[in-house]
C-alpha positions in Angstrom: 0.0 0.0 0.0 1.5 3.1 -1.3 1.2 6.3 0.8 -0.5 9.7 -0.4 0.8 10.8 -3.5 3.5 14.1 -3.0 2.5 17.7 -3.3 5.3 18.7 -5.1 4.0 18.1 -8.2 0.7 19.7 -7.9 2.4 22.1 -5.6 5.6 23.3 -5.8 7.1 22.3 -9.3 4.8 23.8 -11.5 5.3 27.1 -9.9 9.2 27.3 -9.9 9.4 29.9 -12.1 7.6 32.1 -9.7 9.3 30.7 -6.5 12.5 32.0 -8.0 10.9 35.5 -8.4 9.4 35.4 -4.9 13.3 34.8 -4.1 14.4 37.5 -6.0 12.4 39.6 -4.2 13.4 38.6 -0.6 11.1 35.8 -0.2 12.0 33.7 2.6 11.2 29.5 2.8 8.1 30.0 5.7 7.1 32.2 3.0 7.1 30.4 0.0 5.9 27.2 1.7 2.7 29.3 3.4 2.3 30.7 -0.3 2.1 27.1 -1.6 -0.1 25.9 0.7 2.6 23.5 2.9 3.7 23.0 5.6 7.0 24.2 6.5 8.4 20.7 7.1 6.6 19.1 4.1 8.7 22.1 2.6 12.0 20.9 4.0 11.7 17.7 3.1 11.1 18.5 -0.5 14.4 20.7 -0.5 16.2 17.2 0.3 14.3 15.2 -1.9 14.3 17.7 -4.8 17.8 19.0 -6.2 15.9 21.1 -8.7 14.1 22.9 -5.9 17.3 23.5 -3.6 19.0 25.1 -6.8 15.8 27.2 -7.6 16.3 28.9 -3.8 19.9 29.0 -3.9 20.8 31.2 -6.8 17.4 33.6 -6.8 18.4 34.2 -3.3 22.3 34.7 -3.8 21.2 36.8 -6.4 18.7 39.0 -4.1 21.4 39.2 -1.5 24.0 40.5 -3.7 21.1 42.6 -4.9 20.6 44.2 -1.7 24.8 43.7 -1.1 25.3 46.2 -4.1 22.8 49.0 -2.7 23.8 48.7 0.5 27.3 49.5 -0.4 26.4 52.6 -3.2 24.1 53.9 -0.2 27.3 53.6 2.4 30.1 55.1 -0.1 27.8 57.6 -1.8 27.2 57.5 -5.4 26.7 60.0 -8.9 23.5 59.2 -10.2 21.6 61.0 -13.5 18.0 62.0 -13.5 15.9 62.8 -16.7 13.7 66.0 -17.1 11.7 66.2 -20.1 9.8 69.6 -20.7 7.5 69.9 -23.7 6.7 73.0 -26.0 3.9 74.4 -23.8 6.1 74.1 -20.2 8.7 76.1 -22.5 6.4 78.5 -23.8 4.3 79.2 -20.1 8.2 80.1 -18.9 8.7 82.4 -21.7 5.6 84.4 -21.4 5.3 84.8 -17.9 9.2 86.7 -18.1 8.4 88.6 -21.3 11.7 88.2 -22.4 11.6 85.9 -25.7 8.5 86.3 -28.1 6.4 82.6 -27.8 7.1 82.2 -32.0 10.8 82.1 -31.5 10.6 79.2 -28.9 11.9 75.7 -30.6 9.2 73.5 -30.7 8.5 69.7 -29.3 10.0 67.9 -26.3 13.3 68.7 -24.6 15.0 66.5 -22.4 17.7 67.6 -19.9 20.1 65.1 -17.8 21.0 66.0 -14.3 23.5 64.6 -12.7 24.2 64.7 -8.9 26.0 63.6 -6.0 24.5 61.4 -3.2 26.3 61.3 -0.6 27.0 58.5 1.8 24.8 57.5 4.1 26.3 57.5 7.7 24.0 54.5 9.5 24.2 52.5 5.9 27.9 52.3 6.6 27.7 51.3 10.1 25.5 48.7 9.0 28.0 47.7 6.5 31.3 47.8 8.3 29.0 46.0 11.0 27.9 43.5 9.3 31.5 42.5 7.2 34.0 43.4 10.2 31.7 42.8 13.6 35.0 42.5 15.9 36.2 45.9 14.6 32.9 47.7 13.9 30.5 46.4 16.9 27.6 49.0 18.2 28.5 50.9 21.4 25.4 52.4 22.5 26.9 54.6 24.9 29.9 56.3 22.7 28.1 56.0 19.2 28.5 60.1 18.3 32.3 59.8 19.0 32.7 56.0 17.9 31.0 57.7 14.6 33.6 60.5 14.0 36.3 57.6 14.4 34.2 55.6 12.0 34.2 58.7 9.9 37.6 59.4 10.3 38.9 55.5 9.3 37.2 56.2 6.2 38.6 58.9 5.2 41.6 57.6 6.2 41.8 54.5 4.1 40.6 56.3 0.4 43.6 57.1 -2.0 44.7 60.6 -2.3 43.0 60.4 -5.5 39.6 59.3 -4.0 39.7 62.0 -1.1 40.3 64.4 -4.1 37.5 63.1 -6.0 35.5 63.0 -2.8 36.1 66.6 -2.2 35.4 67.7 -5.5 31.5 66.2 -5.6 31.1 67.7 -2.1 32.2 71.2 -3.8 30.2 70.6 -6.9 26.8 69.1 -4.3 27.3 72.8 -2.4 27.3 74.8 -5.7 24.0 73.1 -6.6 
């Protein structure tokens, strides 16, 4: 006498495609197994029994880490990024007549698109998180010095760029300030 049949073919293969996007998008197991209607340790047991479930999780969710991994990092060091602004004819031709200063006919005609590019800088509690998280023993939290600990955080920082990065550094602050 056989037992019941398995759920995972009714209920997990034919929806691997979308367990790798839940993974993608942070997804974790208790998740996906509540999602497909299992138990958690029906859900385990599948990832033994199933290589092509266990390599479905694995790379969606290395590749959502280094994902986040990648953000984290632009958000701690800072980052140049470009933004689009697209005016049409009429936004152009509103400008013009309310400052009197160009006739409405002379104004080129259609859509114009400008590219902006800006500094962000880095974000102070991202790289605490960072440093934290790669290098615990050398960046752990100290509740009760954090201001100071964070000017010495700061300061290591600085510290450890190239001449040619602080230079660089100093030069988008400059620019940032003129904006």
């Amino acid at each position: 006498m056989a037992g019941r049949p398995s759920k995972y073919f009714t209920h997990v293969q034919p929806y691997l495609d979308v367990i790798k996007a839940w993974c993608r998008n942070g997804a974790t197991d208790l998740f996906i197994a509540g999602k497909l209607n299992i138990g958690m340790s029906t859900f385990m047991e599948y990832k033994k029994q199933f290589p092509e479930l266990v390599e479905a999780l694995r790379t969606n969710k290395e590749f959502a880490d280094l994902e986040v991994e990648n953000a984290l990092h632009k958000l701690a060091t800072g980052q140049m990024v470009e933004e689009t602004r697209e005016t049409t004819n009429s936004d152009v031709i509103g400008a013009v007549e309310k400052n009197k200063k160009q006739q409405p006919s002379k104004v080129a005609r259609g859509k114009h698109t400008t590219i902006i590019r800006k500094y962000i800088k880095p974000d102070f509690r991202a790289a605490c998180k960072w440093l934290g998280s790669r290098q615990p023993g050398r960046w752990a939290k100290d509740a009760r010095n954090s201001e100071s600990r964070g000017d010495e955080q700061l300061t290591a920082l600085y510290e450890a760029m190239t001449p040619a990065e602080r230079e660089k550094l100093l030069r988008e602050m400059e620019a940032e300030g003129d904006e």
